[in-house]
ZAVEXPA-527420 format. One record per residue: x, y, z of N, C-alpha, C in turn; chain. Coordinates in steps of 0.001 Angstrom, whole numbers, plus 500000, padded with zeros to 6 digits. Layout:
! ZAVEXPA-527420
R      n_u      n_v      n_w     ca_u     ca_v     ca_w      c_u      c_v      c_w   c
R        X        Y        Z        X        Y        Z        X        Y        Z   A
...
***
This chain:
! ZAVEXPA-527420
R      n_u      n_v      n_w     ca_u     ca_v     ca_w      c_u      c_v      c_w   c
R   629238   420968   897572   628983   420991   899023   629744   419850   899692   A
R   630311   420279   901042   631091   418457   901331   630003   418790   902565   A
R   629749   417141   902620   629306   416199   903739   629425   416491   904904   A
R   628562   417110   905243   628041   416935   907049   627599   415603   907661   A
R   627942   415704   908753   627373   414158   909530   626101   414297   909205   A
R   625630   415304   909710   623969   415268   909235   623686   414545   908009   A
R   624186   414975   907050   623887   414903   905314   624040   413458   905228   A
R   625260   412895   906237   625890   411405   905933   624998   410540   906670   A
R   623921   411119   907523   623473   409893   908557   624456   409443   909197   A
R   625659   410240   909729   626171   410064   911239   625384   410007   911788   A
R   625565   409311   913133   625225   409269   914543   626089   409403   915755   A
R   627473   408695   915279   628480   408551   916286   629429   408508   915454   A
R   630909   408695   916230   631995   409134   915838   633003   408541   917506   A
R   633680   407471   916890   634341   407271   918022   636288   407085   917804   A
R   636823   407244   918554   638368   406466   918068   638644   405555   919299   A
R   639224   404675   918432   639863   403310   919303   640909   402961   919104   A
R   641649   402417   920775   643276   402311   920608   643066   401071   921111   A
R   643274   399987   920525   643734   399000   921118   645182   397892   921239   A
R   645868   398222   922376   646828   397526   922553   647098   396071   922470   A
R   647933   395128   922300   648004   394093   922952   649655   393867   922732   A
R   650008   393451   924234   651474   393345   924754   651676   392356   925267   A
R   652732   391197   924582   653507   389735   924975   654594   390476   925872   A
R   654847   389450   926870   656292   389670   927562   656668   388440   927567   A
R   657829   387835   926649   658533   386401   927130   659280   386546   927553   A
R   659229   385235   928145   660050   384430   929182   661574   384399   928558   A
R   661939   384384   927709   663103   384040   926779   662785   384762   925421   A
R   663928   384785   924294   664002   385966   923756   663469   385042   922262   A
R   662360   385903   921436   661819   385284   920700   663261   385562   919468   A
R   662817   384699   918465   663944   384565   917089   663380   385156   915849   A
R   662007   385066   915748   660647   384853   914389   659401   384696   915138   A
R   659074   385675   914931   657322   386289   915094   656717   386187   914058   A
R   655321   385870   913401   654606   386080   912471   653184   386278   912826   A
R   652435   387085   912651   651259   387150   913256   650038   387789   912261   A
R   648898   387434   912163   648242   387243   911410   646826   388285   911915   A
R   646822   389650   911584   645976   390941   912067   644479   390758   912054   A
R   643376   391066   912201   642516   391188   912020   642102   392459   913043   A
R   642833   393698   912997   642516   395079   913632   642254   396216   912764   A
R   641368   396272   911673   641447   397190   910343   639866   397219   911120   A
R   639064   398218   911785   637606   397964   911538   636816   398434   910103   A
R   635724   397368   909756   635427   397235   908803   634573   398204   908279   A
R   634399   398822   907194   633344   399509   906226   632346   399181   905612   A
R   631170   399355   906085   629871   398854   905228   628837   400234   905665   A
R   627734   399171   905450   626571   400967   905294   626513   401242   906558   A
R   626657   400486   907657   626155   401422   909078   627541   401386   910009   A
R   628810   401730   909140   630258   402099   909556   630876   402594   908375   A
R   631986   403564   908741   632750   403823   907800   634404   404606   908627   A
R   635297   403656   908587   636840   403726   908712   637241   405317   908059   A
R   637031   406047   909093   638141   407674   908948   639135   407423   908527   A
R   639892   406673   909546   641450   407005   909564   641550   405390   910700   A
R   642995   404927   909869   643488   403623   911237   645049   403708   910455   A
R   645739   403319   911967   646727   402880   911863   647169   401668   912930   A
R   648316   401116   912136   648768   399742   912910   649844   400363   913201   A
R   650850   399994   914430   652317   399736   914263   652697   398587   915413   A
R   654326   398751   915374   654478   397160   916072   656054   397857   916577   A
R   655873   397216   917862   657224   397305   918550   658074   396079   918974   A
R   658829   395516   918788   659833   396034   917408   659382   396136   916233   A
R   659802   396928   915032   659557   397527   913850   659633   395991   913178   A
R   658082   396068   912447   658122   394662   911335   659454   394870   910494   A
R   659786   393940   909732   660552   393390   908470   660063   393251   907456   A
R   659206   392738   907307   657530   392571   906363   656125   392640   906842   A
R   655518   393000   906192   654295   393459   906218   653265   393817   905020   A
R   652449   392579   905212   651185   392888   904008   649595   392810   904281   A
R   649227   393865   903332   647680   394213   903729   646784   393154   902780   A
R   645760   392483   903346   645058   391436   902215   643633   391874   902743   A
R   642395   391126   902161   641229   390773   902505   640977   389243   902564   A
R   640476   389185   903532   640367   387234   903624   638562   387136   902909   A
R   638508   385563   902737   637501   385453   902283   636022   385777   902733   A
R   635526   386344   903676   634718   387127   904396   634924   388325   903979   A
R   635842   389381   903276   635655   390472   903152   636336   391342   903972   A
R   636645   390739   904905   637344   391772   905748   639184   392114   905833   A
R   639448   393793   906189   640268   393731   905809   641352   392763   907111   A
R   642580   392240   906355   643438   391705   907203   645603   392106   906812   A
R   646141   392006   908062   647247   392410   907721   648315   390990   908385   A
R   649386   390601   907634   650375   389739   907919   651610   390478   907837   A
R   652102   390263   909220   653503   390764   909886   654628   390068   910340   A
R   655852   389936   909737   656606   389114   910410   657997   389812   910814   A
R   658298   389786   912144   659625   390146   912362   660663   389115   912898   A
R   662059   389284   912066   662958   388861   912329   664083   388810   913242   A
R   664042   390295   914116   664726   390666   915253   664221   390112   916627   A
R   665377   389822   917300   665216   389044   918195   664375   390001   919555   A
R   663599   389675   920064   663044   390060   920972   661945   389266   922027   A
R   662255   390400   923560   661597   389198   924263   660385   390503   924738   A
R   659400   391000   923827   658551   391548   923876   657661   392429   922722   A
R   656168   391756   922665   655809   392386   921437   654988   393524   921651   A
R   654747   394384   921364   653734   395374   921505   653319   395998   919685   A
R   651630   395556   920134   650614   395629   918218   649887   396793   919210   A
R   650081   398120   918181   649218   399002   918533   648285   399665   917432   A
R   647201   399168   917741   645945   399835   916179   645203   401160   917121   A
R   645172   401859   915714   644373   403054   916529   643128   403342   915110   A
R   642270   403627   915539   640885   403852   914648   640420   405312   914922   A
R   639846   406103   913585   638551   406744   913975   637357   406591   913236   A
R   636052   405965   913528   635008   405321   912574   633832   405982   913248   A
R   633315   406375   912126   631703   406797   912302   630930   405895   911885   A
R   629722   406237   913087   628602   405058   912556   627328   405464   911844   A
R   626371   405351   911376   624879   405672   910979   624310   404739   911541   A
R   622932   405318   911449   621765   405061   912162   621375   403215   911673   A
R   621178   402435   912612   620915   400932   912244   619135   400806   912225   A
R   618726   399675   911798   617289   399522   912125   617031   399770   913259   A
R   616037   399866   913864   615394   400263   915405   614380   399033   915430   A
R   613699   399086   916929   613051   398281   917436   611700   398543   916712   A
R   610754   399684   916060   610328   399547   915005   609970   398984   913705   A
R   611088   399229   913397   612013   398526   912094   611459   396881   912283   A
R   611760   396431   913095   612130   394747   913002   611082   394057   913186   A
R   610168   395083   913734   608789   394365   914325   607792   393577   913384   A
R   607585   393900   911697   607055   393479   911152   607801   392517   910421   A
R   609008   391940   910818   609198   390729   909362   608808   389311   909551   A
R   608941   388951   908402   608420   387554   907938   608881   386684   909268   A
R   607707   385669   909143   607447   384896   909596   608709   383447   909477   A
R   609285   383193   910708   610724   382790   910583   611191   381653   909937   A
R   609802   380911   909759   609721   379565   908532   609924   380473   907566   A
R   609509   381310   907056   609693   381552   905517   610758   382536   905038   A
R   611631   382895   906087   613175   382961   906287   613999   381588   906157   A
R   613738   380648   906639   614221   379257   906842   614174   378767   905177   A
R   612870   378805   904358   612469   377846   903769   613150   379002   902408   A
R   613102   380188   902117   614104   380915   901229   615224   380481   901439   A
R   615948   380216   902361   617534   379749   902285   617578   378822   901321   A
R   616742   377872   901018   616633   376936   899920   616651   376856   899132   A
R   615598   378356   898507   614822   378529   897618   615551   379596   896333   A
R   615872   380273   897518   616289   381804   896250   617416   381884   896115   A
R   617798   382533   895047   619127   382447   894294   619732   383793   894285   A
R   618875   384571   895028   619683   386025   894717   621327   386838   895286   A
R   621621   387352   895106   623157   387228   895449   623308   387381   897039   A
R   622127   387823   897863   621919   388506   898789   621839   387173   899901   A
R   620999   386146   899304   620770   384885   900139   621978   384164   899718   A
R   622342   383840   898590   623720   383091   898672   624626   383000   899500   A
R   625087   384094   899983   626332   385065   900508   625933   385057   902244   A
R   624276   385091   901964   623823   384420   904069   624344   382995   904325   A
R   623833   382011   902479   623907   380355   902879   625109   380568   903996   A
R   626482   381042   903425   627653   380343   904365   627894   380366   905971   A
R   627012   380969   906216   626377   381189   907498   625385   380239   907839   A
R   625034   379335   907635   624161   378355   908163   624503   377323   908102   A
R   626018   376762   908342   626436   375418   908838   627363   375220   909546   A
R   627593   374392   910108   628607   374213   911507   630041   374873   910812   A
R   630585   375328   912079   631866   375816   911715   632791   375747   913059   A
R   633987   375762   912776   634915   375600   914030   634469   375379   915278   A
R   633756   376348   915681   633565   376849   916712   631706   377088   917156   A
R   631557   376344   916227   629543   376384   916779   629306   375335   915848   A
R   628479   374316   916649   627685   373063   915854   626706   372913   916472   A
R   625455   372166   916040   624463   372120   916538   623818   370538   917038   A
R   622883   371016   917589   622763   369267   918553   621308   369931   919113   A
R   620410   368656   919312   619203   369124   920010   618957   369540   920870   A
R   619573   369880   921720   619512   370606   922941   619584   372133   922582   A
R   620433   372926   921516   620395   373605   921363   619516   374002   920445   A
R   618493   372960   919857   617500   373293   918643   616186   373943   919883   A
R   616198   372675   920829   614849   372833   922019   615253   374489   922586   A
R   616224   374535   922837   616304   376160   923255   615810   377641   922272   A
R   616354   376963   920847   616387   378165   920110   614110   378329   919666   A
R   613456   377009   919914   612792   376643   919581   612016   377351   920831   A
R   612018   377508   922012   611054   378029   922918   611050   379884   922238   A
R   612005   380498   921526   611706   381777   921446   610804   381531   919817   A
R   611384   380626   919261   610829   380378   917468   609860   379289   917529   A
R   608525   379976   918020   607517   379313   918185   606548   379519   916680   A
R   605907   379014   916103   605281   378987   915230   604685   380307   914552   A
R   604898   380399   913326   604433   381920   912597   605264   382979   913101   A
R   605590   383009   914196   606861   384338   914582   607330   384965   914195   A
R   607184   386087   914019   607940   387009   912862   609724   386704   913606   A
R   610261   386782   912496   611662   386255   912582   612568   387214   913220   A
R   612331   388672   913304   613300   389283   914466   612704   389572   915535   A
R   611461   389328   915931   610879   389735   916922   611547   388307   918210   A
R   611780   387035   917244   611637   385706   917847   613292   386227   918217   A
R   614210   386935   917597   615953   386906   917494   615468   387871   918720   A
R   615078   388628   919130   615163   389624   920320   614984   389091   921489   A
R   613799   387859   921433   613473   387331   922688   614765   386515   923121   A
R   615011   385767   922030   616311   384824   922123   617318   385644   922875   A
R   618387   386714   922480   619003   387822   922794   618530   387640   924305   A
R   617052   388320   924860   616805   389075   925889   616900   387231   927222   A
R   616578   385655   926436   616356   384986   927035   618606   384403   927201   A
R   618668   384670   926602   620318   384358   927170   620858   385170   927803   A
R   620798   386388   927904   621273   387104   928925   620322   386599   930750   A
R   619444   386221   930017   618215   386176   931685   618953   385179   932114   A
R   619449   383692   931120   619483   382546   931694   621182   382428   931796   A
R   621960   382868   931313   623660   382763   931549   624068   383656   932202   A
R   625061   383888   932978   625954   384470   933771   627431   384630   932861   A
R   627679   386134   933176   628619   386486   932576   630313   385765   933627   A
R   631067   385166   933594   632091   384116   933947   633167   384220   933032   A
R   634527   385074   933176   635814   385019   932768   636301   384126   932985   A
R   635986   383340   934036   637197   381962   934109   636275   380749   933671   A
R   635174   380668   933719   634062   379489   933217   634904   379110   931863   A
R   635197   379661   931097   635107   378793   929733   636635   379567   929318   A
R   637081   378932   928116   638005   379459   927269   637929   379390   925430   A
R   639078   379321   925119   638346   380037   923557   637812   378173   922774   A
R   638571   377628   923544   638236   375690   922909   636866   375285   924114   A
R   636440   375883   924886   635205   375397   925186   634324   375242   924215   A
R   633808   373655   924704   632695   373419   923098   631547   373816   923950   A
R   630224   374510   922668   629081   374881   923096   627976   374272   924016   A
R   628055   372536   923781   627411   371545   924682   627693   372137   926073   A
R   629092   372555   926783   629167   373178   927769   628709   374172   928769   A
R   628600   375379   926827   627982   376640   927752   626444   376207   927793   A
R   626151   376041   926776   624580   375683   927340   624471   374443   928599   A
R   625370   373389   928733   624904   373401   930593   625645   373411   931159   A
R   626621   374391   931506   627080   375496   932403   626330   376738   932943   A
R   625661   377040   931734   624766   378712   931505   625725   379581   932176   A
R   626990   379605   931382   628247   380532   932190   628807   381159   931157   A
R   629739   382237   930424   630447   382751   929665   631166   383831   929663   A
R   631653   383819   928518   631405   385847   927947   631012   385861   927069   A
R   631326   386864   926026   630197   387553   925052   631187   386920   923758   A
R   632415   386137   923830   632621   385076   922807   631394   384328   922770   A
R   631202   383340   923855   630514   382156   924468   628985   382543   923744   A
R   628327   383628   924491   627084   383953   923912   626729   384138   922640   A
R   627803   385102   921865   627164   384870   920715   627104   383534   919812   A
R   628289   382734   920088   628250   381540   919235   627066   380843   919627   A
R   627376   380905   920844   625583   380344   921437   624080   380256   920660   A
R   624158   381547   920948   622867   382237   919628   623118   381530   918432   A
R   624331   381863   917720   624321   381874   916530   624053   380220   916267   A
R   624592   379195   917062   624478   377792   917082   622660   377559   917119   A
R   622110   378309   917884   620504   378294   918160   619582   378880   916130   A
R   620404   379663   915886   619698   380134   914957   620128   379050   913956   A
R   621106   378615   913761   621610   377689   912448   620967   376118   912774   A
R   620444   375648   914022   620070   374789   914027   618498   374694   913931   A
R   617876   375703   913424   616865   376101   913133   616681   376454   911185   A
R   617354   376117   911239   618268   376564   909815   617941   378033   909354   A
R   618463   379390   909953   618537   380395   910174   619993   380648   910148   A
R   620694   381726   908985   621671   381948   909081   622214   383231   909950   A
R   623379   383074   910701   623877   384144   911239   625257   384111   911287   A
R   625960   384978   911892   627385   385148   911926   628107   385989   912873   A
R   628981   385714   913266   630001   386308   914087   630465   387271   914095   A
R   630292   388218   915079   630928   389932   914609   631620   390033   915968   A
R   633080   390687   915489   634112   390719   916249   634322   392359   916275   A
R   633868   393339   917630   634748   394347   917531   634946   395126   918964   A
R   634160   395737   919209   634368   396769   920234   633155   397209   920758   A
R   632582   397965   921647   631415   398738   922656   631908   399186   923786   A
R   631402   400769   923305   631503   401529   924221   631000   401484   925653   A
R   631690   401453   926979   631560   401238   927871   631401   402659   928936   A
R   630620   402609   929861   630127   403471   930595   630383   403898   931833   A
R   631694   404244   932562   632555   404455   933626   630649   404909   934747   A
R   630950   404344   936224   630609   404577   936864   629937   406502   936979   A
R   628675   407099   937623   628263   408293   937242   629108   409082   938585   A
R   629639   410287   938112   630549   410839   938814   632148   410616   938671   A
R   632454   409214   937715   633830   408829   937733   634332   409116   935932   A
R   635519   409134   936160   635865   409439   934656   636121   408355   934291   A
R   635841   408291   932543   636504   407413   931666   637723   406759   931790   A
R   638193   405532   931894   639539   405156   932327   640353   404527   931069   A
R   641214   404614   930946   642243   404639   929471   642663   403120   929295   A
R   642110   402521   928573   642718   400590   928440   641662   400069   929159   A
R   640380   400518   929850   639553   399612   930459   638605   399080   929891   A
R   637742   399791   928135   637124   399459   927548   637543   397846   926902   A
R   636932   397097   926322   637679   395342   926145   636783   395294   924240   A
R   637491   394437   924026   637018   393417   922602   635788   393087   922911   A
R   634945   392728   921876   633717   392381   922398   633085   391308   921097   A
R   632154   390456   920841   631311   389930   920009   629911   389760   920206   A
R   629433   390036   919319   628198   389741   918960   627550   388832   917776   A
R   626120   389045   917225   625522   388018   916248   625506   388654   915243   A
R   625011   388649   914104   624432   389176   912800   623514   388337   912339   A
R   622298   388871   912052   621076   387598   911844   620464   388208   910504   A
R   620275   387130   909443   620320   387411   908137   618889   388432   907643   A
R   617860   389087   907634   616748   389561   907358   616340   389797   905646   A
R   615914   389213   904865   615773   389587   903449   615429   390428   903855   A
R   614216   391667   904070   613810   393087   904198   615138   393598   904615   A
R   615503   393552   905683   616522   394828   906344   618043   394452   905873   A
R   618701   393095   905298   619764   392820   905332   620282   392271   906711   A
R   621530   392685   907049   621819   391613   908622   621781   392996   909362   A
R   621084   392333   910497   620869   393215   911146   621249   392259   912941   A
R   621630   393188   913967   622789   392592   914760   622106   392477   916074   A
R   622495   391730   916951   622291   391745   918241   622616   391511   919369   A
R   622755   391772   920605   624038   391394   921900   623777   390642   922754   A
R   624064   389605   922669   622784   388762   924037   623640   389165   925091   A
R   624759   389466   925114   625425   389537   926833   625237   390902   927193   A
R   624294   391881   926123   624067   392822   926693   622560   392940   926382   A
R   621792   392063   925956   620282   392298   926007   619905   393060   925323   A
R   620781   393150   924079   619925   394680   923351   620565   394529   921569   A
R   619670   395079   920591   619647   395429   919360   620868   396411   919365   A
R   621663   395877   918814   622779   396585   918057   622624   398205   917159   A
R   622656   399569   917560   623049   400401   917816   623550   401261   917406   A
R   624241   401990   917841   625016   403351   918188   626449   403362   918657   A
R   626818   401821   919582   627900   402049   920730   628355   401056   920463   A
R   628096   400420   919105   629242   398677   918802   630330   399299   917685   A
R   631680   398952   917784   632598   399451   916316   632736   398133   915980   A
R   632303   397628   915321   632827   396516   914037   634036   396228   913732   A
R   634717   395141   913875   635773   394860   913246   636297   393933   912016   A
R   635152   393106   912053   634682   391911   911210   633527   391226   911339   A
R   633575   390067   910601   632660   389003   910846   632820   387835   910641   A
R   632643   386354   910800   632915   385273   910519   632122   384081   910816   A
R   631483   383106   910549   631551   382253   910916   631211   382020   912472   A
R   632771   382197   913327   632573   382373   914678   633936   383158   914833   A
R   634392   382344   915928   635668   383033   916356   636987   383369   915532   A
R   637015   381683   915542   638289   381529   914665   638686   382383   913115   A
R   637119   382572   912855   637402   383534   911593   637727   384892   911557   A
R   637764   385706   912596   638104   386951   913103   638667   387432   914589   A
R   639454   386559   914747   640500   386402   915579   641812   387631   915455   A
R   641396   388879   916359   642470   389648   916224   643733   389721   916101   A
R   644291   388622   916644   645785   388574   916365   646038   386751   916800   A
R   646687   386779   916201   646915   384794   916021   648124   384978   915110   A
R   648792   383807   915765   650534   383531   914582   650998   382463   915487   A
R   652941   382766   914964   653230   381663   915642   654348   382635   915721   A
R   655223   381648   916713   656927   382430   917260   657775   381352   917541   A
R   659025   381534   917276   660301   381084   917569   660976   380981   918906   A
R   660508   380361   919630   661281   380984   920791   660089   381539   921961   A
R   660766   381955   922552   659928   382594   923647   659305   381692   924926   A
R   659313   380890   924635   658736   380202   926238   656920   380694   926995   A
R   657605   380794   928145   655887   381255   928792   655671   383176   928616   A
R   654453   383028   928482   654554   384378   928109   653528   385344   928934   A
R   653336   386655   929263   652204   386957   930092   651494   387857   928803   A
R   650140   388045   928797   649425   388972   928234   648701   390165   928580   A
R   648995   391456   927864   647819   392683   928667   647523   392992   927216   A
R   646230   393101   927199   645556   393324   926162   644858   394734   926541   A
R   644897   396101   926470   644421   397222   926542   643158   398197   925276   A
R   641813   398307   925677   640930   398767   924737   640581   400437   925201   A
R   640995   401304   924311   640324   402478   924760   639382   403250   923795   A
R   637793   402939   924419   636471   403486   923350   636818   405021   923475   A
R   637137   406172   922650   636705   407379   923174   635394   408416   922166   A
R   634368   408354   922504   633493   409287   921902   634041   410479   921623   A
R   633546   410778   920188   634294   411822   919241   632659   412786   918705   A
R   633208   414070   918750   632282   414850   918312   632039   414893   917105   A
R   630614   414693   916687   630201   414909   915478   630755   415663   914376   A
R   630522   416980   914356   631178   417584   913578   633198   417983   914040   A
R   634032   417180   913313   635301   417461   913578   635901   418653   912581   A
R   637180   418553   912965   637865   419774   911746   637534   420002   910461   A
R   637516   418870   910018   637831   418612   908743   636431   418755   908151   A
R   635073   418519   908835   633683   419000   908074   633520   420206   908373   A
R   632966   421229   907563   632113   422332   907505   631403   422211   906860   A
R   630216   423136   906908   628917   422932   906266   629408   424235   904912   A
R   628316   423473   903814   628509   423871   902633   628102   425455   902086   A
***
């Protein structure tokens, strides 16, 4: 018999094109750039079909996994040019994640805290690296007193991650020009300004200074054109969120810049640490001068059953 979405615990089925286009100022010599556009495969995703290409045509090109697991690609071209264009295209289905159900009964968030210590199983090991400062999130008391008004005593430990979630969206303002990717966190918390970089490290800085491990997820969400207006092509954007460690459920995810338990409508691309560890495209170049950027995302919902399944 082959696999129906049904059979597979589909839920969704989406493809994603995402562009991103340099224009320099002057004509580059040596490009090298360092991918992170493969979205990732685990139990509540699974990668159909992706492709990369690059305008001008690489010279070299290799596929790796970095130490997180995720997949990554290194590209370098040698032809001179004063314009790059990286085009990834995806089609990934998702299954069904925990629900608001689901989360309501776990342990009590000290005894999440006090296992990080304790147990040795391959499952908590592999959370530890998630619970200490990294590039891009460190912790300081200000951000302990915050994470500490939702992780009040005995709390079951995702019920306390939801309030957190639902209390940063109440208290920050979403702000494109407020911050950039080297804003340190002391900021956003008193600014209460961002985007959904800003927020999740936020969180994730709140949970690790609690000593609660979490991590950085870099990918995509589907976005919802005005009712009556159509879908618009390159308007969907990159997006991040948290991953918060659960012995019962495994990691299970959440959006503070959108107030809600992770879903149906997030595509995954990685995870890290924070930013710096899943950073879609980063390198260096030869040349080139000032440069302008358009970065283009297009979510498109895909029907469940496609060509290629029939029922058995």
């Amino acid at each position: 018999m082959i696999d129906t979405p049904a059979a597979t615990g589909v839920c969704a089925r989406y493809r994603v094109v995402h562009e991103t286009r340099y224009r320099y100022q002057s004509m580059v010599t040596l490009s090298q750039q360092y991918l992170h556009m493969t979205p990732r495969s685990f139990a509540h995703q699974q990668t159909e079909s992706h492709q990369i290409w690059l305008d001008p045509v690489v010279n070299d090109s290799r596929d790796g996994i970095d130490y997180f697991g995720n997949s990554t690609r290194h590209v370098a071209l040698t032809v001179p040019h004063n314009s790059l264009l990286v085009h990834a295209e995806s089609t990934v289905a998702l299954s069904a994640r925990p629900g608001l159900t689901q989360i309501a009964g776990t342990l009590p968030w000290e005894g999440v805290r006090d296992m990080m210590g304790r147990e040795k199983s391959a499952a908590t090991l592999e959370a530890c690296r998630y619970l200490y400062a990294s590039p891009h999130v460190t912790s300081f008391p200000e951000l302990e007193a915050y994470a500490r008004a939702s992780y009040t005593p005995g709390r079951p430990q995702l019920d306390a991650a939801l309030e957190l979630t639902h209390r940063i969206f109440d208290d920050f303002e979403f702000d494109g020009r407020a911050t950039d990717i080297s804003t340190p966190l002391e900021q956003v918390l008193r600014g209460r300004r961002g985007v959904c970089q800003d927020f999740a490290q936020l969180m994730i800085g709140c949970l690790r200074s609690i000593g609660l491990p979490a991590r950085y997820v870099s990918g995509y969400i589907l976005t919802h054109p005005p009712e009556g207006k159509p879908r618009l092509i390159g308007a969907d954007a990159s997006h991040a969120w948290v991953s918060v460690f659960c012995p019962a459920l495994g990691w299970v995810d959440f959006d503070p810049t959108n107030h809600c338990l992770v879903q149906h409508e997030h595509i995954t691309l990685g995870w890290g640490r924070d930013f710096s560890d899943v950073t879609p495209m980063r390198g260096i170049v030869l040349g080139g001068g000032k440069h302008d950027l358009d970065v283009q995302v297009t979510v498109t919902p895909l029907p469940l059953v496609s060509e290629g399944w029939r029922p058995g």
